[in-house]
PDB file of N, CA, C and O in Angstrom:
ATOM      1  N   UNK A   1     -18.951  -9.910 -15.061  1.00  0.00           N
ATOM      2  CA  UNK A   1     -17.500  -9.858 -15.000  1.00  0.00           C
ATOM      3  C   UNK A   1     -16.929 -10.732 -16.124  1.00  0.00           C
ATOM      4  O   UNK A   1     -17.265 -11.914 -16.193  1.00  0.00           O
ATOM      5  N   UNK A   2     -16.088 -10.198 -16.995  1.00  0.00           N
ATOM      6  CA  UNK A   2     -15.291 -11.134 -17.704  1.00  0.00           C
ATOM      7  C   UNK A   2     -13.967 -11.593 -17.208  1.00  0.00           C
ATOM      8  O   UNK A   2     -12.989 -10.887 -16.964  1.00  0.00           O
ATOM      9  N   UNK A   3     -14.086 -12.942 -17.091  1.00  0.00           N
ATOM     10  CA  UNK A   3     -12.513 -13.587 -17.087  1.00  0.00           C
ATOM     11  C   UNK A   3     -12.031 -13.279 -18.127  1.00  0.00           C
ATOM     12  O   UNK A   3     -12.463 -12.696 -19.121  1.00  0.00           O
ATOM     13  N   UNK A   4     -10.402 -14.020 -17.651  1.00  0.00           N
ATOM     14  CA  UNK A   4      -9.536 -14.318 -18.987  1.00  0.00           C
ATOM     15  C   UNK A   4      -8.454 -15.418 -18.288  1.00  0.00           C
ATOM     16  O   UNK A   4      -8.752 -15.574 -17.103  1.00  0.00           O
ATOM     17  N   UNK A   5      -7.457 -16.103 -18.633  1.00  0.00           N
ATOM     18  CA  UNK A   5      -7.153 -16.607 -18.083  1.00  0.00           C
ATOM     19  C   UNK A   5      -5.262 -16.256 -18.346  1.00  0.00           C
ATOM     20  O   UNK A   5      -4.646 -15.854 -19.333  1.00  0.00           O
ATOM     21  N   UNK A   6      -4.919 -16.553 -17.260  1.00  0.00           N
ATOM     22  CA  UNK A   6      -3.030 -16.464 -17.115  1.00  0.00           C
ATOM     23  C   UNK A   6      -2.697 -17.490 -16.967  1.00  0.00           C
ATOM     24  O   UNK A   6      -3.418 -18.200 -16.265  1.00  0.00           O
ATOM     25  N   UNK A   7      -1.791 -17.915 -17.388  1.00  0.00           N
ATOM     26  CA  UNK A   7      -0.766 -18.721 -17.050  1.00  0.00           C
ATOM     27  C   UNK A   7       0.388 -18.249 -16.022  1.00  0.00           C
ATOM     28  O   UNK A   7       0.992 -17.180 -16.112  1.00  0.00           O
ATOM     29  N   UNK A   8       0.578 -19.182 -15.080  1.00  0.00           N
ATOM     30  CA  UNK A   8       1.225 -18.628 -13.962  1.00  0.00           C
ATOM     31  C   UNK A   8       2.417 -20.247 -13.480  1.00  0.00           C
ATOM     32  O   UNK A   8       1.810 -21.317 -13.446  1.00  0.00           O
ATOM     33  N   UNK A   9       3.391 -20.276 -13.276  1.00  0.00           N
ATOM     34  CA  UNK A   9       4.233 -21.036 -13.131  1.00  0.00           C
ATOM     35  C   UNK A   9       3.970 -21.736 -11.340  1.00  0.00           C
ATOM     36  O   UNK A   9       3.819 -21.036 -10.338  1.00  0.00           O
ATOM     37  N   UNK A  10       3.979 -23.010 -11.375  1.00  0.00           N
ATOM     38  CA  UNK A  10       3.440 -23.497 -10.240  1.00  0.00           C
ATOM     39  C   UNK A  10       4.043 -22.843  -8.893  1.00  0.00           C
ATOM     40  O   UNK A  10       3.308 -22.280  -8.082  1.00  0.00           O
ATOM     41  N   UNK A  11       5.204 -22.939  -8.746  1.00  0.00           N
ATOM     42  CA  UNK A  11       5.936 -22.294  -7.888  1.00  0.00           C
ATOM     43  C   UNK A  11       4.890 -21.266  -7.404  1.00  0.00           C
ATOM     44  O   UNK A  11       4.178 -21.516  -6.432  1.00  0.00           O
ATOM     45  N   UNK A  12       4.811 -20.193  -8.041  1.00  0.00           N
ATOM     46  CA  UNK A  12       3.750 -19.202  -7.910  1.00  0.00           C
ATOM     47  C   UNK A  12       2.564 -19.514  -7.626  1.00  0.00           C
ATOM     48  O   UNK A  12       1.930 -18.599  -7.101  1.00  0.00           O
ATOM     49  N   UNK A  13       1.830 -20.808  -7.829  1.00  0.00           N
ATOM     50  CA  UNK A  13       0.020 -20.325  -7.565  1.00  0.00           C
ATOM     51  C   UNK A  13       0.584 -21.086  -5.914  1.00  0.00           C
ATOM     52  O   UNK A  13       0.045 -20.748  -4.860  1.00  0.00           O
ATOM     53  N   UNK A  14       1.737 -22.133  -5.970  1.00  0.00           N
ATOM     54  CA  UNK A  14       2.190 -22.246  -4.724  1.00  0.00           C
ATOM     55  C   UNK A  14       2.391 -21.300  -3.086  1.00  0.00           C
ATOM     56  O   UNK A  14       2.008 -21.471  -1.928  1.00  0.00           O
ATOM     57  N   UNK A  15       3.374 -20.062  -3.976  1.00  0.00           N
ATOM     58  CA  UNK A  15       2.917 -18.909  -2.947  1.00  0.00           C
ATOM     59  C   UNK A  15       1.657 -18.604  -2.779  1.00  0.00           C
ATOM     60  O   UNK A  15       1.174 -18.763  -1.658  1.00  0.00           O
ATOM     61  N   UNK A  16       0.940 -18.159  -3.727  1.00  0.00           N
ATOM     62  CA  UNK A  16      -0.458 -17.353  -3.786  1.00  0.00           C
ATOM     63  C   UNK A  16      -1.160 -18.534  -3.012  1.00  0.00           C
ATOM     64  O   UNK A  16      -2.044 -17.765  -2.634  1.00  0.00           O
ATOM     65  N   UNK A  17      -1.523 -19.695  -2.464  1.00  0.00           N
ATOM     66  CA  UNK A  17      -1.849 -20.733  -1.884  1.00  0.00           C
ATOM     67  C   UNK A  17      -1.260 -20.639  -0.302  1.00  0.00           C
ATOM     68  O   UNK A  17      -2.113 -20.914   0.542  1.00  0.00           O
ATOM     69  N   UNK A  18      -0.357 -20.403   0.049  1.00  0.00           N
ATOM     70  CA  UNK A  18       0.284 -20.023   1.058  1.00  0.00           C
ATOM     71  C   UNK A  18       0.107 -18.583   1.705  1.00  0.00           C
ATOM     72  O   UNK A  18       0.057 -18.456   2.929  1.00  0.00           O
ATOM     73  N   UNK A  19       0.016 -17.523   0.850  1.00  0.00           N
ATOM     74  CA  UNK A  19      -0.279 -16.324   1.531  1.00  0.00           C
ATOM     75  C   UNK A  19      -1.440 -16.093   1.414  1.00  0.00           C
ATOM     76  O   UNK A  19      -1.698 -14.953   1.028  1.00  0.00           O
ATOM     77  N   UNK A  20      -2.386 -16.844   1.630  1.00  0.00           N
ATOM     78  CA  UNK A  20      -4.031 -16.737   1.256  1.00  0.00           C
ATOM     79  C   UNK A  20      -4.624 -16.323   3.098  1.00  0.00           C
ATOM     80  O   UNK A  20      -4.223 -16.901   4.109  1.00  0.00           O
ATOM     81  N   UNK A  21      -5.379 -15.480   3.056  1.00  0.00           N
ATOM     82  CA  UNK A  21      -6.200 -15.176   4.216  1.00  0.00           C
ATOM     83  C   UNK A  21      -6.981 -16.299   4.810  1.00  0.00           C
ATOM     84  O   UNK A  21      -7.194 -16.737   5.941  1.00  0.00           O
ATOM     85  N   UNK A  22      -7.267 -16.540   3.774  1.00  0.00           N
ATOM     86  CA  UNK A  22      -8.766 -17.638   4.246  1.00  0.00           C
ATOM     87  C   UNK A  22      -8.638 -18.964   2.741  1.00  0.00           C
ATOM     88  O   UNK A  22      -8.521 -18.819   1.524  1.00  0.00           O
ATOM     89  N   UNK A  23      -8.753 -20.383   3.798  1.00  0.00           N
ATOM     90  CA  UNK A  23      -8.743 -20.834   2.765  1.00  0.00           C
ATOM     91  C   UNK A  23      -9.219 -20.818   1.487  1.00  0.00           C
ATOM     92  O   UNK A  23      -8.718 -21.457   0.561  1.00  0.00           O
ATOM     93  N   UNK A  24     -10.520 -19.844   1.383  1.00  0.00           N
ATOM     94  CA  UNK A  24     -11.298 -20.181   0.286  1.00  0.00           C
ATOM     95  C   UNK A  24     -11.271 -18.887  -0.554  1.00  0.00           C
ATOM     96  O   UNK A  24     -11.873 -18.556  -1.576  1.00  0.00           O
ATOM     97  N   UNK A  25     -10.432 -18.315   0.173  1.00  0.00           N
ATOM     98  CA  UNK A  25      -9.703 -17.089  -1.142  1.00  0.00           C
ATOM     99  C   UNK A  25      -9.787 -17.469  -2.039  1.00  0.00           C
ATOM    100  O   UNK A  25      -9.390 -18.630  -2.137  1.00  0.00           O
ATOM    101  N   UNK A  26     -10.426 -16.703  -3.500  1.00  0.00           N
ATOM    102  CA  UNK A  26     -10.032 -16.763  -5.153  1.00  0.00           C
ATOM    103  C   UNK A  26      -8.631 -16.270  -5.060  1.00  0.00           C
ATOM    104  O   UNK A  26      -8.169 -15.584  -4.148  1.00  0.00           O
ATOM    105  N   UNK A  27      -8.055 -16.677  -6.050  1.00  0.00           N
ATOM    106  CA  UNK A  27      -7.009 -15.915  -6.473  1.00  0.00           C
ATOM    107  C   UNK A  27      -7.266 -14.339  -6.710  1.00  0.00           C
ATOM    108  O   UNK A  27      -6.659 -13.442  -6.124  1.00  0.00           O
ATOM    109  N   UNK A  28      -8.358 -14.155  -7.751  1.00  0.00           N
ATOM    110  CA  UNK A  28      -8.583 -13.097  -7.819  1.00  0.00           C
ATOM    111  C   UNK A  28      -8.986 -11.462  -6.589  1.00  0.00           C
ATOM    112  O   UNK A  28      -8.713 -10.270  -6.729  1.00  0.00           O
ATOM    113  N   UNK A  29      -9.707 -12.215  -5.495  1.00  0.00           N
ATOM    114  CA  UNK A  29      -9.400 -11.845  -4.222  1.00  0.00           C
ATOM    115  C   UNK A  29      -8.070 -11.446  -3.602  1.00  0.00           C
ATOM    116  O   UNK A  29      -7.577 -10.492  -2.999  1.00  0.00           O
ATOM    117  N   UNK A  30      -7.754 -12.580  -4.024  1.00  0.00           N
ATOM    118  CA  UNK A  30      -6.127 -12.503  -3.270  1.00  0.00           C
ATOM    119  C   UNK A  30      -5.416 -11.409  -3.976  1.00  0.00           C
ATOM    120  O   UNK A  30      -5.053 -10.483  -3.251  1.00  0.00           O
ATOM    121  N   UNK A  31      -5.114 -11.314  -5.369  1.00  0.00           N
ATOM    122  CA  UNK A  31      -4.382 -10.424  -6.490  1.00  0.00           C
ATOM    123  C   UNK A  31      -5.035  -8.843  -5.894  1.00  0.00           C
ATOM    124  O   UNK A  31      -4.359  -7.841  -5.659  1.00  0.00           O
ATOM    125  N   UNK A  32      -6.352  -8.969  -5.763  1.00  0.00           N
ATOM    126  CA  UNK A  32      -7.138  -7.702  -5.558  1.00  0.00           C
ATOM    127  C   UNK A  32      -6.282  -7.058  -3.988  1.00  0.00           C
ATOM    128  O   UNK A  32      -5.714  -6.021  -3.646  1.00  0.00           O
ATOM    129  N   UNK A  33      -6.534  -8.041  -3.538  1.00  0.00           N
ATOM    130  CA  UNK A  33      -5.844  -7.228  -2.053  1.00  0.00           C
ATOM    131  C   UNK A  33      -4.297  -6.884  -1.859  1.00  0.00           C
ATOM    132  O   UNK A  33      -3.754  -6.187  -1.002  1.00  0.00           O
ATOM    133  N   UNK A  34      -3.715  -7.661  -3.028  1.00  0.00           N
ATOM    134  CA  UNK A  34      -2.308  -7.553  -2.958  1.00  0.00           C
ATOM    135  C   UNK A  34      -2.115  -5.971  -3.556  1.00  0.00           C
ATOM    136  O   UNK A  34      -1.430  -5.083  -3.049  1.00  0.00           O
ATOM    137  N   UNK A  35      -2.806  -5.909  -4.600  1.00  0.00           N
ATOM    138  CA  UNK A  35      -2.995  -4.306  -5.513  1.00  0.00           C
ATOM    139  C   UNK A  35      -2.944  -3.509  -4.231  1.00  0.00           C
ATOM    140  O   UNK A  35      -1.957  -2.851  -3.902  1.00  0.00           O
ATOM    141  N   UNK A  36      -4.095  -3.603  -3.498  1.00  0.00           N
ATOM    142  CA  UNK A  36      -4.421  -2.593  -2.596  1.00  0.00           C
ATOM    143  C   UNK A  36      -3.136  -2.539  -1.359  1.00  0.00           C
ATOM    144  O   UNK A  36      -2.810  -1.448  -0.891  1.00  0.00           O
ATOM    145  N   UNK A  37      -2.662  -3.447  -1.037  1.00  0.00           N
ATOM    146  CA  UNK A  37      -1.507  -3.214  -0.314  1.00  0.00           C
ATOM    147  C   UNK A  37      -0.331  -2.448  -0.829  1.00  0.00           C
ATOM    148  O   UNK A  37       0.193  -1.509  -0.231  1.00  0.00           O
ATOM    149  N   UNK A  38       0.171  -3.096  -2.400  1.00  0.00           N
ATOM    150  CA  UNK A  38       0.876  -2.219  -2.511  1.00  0.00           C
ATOM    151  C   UNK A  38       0.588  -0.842  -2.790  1.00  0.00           C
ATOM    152  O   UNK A  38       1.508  -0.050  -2.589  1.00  0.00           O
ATOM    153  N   UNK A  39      -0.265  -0.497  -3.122  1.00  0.00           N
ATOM    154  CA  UNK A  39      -0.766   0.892  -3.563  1.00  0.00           C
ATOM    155  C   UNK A  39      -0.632   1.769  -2.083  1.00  0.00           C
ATOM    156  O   UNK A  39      -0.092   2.869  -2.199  1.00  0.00           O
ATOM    157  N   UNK A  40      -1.024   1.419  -0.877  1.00  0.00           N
ATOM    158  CA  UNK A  40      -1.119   1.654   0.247  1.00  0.00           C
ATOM    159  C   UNK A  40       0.678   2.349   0.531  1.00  0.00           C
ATOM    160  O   UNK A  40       1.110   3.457   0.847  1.00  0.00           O
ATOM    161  N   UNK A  41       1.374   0.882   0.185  1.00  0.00           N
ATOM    162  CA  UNK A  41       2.978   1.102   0.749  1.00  0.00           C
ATOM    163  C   UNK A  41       3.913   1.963  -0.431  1.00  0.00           C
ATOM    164  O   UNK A  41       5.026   2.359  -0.086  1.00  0.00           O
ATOM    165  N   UNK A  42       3.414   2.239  -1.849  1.00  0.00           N
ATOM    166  CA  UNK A  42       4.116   3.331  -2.507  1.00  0.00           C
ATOM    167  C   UNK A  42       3.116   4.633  -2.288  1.00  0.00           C
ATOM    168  O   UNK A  42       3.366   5.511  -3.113  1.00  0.00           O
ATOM    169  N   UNK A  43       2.250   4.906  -1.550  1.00  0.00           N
ATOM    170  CA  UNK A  43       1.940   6.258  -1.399  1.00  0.00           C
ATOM    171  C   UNK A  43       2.347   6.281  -0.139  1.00  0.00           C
ATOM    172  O   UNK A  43       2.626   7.447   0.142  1.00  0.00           O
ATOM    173  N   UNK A  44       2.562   5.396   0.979  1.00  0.00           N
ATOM    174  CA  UNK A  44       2.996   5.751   2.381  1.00  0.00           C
ATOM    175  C   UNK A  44       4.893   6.592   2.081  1.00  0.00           C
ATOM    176  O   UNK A  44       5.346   7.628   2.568  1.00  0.00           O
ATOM    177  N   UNK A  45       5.612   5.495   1.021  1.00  0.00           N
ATOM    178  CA  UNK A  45       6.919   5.640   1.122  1.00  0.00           C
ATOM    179  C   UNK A  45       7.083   7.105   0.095  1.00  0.00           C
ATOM    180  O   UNK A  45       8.098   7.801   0.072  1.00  0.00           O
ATOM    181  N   UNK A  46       5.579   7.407  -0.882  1.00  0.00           N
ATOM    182  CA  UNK A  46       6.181   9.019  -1.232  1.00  0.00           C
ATOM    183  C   UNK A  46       6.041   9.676  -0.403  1.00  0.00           C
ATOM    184  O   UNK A  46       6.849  10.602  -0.482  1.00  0.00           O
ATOM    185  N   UNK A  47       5.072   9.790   0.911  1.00  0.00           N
ATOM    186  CA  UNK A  47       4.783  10.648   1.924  1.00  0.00           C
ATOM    187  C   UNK A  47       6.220  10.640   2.187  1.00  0.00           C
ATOM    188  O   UNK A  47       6.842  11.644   1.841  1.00  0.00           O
ATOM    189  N   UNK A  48       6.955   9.525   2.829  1.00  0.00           N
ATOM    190  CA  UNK A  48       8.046   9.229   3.272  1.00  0.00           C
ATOM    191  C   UNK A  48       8.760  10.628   3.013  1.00  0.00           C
ATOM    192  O   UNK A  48       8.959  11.625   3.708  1.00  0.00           O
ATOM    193  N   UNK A  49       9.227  10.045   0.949  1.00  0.00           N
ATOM    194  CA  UNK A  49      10.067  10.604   0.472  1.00  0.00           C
ATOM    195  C   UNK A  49      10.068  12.519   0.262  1.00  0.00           C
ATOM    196  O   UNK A  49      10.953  13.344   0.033  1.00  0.00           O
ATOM    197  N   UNK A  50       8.879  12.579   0.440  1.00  0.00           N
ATOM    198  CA  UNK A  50       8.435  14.370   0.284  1.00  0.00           C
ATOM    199  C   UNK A  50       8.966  14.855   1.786  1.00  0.00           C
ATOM    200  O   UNK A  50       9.344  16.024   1.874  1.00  0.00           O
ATOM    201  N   UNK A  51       9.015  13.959   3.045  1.00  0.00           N
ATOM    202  CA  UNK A  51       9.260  14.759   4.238  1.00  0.00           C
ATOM    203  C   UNK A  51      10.732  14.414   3.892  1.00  0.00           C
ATOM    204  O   UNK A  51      11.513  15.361   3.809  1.00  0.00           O
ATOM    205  N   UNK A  52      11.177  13.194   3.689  1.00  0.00           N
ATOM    206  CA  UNK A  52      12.894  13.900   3.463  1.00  0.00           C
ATOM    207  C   UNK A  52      13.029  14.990   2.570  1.00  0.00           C
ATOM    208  O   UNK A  52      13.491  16.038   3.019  1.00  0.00           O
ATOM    209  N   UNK A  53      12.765  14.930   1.613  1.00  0.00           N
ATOM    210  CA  UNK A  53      13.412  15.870   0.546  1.00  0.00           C
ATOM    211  C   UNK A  53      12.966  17.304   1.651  1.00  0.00           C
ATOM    212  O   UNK A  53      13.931  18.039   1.861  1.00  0.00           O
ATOM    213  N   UNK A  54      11.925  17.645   2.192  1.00  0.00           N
ATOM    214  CA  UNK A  54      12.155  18.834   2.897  1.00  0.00           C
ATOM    215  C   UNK A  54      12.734  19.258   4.057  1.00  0.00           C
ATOM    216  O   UNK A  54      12.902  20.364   4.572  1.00  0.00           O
ATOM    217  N   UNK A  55      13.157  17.480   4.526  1.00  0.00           N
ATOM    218  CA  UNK A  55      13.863  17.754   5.636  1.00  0.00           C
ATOM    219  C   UNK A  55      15.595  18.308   5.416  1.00  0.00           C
ATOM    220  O   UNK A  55      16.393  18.867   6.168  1.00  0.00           O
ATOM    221  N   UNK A  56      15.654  17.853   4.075  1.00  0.00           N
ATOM    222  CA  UNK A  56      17.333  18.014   3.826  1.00  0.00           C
ATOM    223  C   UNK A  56      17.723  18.832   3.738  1.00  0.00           C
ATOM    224  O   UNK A  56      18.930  18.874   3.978  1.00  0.00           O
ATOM    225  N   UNK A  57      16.922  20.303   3.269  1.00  0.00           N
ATOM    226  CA  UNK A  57      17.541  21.702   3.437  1.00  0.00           C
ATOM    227  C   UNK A  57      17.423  22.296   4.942  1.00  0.00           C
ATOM    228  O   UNK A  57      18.240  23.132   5.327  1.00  0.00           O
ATOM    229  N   UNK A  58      16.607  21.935   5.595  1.00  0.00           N
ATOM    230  CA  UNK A  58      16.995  22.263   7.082  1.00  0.00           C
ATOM    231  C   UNK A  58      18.280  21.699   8.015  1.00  0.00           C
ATOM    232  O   UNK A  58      18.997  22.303   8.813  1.00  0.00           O
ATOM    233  N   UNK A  59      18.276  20.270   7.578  1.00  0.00           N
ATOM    234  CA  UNK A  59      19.278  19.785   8.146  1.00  0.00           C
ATOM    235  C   UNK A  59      20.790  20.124   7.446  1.00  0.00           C
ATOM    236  O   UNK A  59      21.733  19.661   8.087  1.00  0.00           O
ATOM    237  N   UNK A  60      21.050  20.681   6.531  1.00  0.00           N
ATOM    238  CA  UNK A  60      22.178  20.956   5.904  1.00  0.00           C
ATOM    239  C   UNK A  60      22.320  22.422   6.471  1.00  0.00           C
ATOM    240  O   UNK A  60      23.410  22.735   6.948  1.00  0.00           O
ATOM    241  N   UNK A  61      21.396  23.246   6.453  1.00  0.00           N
ATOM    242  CA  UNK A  61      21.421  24.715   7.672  1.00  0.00           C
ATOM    243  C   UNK A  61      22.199  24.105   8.955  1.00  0.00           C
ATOM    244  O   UNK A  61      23.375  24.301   9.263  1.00  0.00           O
ATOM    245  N   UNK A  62      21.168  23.261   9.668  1.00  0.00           N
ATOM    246  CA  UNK A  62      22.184  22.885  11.204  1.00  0.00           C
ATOM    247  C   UNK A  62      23.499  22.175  10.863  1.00  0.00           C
ATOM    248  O   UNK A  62      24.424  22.254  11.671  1.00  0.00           O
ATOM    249  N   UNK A  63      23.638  21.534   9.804  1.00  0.00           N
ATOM    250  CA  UNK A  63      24.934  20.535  10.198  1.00  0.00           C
ATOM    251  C   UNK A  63      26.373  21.497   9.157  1.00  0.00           C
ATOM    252  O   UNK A  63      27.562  21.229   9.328  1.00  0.00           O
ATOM    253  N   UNK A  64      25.968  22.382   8.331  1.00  0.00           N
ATOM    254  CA  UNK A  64      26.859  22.941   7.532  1.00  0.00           C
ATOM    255  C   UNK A  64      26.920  24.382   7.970  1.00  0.00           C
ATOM    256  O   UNK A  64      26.464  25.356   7.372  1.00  0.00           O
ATOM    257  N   UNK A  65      27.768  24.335   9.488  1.00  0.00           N
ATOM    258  CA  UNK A  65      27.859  25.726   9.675  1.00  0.00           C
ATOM    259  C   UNK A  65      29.123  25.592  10.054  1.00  0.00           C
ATOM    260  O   UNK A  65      29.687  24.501  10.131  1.00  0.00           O
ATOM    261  N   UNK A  66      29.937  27.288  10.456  1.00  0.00           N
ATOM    262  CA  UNK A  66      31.043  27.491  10.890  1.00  0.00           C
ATOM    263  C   UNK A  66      31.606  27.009  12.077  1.00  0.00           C
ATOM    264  O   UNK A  66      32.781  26.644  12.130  1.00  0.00           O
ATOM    265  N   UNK A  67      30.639  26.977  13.291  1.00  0.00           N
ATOM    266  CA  UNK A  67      31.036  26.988  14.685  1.00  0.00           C
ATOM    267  C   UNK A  67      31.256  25.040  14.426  1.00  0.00           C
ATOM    268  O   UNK A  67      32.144  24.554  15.125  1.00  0.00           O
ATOM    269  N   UNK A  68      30.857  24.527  13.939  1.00  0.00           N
ATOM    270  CA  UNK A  68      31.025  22.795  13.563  1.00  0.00           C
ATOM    271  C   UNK A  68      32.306  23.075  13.238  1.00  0.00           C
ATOM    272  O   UNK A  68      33.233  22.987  14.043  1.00  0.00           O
ATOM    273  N   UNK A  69      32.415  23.400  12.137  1.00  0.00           N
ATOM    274  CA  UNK A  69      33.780  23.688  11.326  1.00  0.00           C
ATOM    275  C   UNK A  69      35.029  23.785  11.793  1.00  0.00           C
ATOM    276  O   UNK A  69      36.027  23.137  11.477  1.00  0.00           O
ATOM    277  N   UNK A  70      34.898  24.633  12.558  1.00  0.00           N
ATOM    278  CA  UNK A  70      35.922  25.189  13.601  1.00  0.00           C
ATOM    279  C   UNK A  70      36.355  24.138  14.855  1.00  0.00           C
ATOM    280  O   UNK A  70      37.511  23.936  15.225  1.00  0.00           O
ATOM    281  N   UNK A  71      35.143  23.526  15.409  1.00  0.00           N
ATOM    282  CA  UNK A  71      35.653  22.663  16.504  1.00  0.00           C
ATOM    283  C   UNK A  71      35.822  21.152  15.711  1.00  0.00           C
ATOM    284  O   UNK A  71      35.735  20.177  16.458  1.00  0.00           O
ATOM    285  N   UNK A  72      35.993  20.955  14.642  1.00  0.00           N
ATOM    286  CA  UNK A  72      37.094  19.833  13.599  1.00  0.00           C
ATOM    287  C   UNK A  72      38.086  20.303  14.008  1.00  0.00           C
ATOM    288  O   UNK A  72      38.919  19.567  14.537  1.00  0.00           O
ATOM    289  N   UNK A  73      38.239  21.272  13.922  1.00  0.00           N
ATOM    290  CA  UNK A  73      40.082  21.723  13.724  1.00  0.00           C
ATOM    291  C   UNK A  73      40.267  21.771  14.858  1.00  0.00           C
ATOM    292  O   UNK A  73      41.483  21.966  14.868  1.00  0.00           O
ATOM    293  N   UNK A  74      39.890  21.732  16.123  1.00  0.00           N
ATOM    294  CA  UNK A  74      40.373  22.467  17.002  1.00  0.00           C
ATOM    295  C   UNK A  74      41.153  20.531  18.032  1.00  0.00           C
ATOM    296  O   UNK A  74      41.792  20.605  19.082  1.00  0.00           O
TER     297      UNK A  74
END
């Protein structure tokens, strides 16, 4: 494995120290699992976004009809 090294502002290795699983987390551990989480929560929220987008032409069928229309006015 090759390192390399970052510079990271204390504040920060502060969090990364705080949201650690186990004390003896690497950072690099830690960074690794963070990847995998988010990767997890932007493919959960496109699933998300693909069932709205197909939900919106059905729901514009039920909610954009006449008999609605009519009992506004009435």
């Amino acid at each position: 494995m090759t390192a390399t090294t970052v510079q990271l502002d204390k504040s920060l290795v502060n969090s990364l120290k705080e949201i650690r699983e186990y004390p003896r987390q690497t950072y690099n551990e830690l960074i690794l699992r963070m990847i995998e989480v988010f990767r997890n929560i932007r493919k959960n929220n496109q699933y998300d976004e693909f069932l709205h987008k197909i939900q919106q032409a059905k729901m514009k069928e039920l909610w954009d009809n006449k008999e609605d229309e009519a009992w506004e006015n009435a």
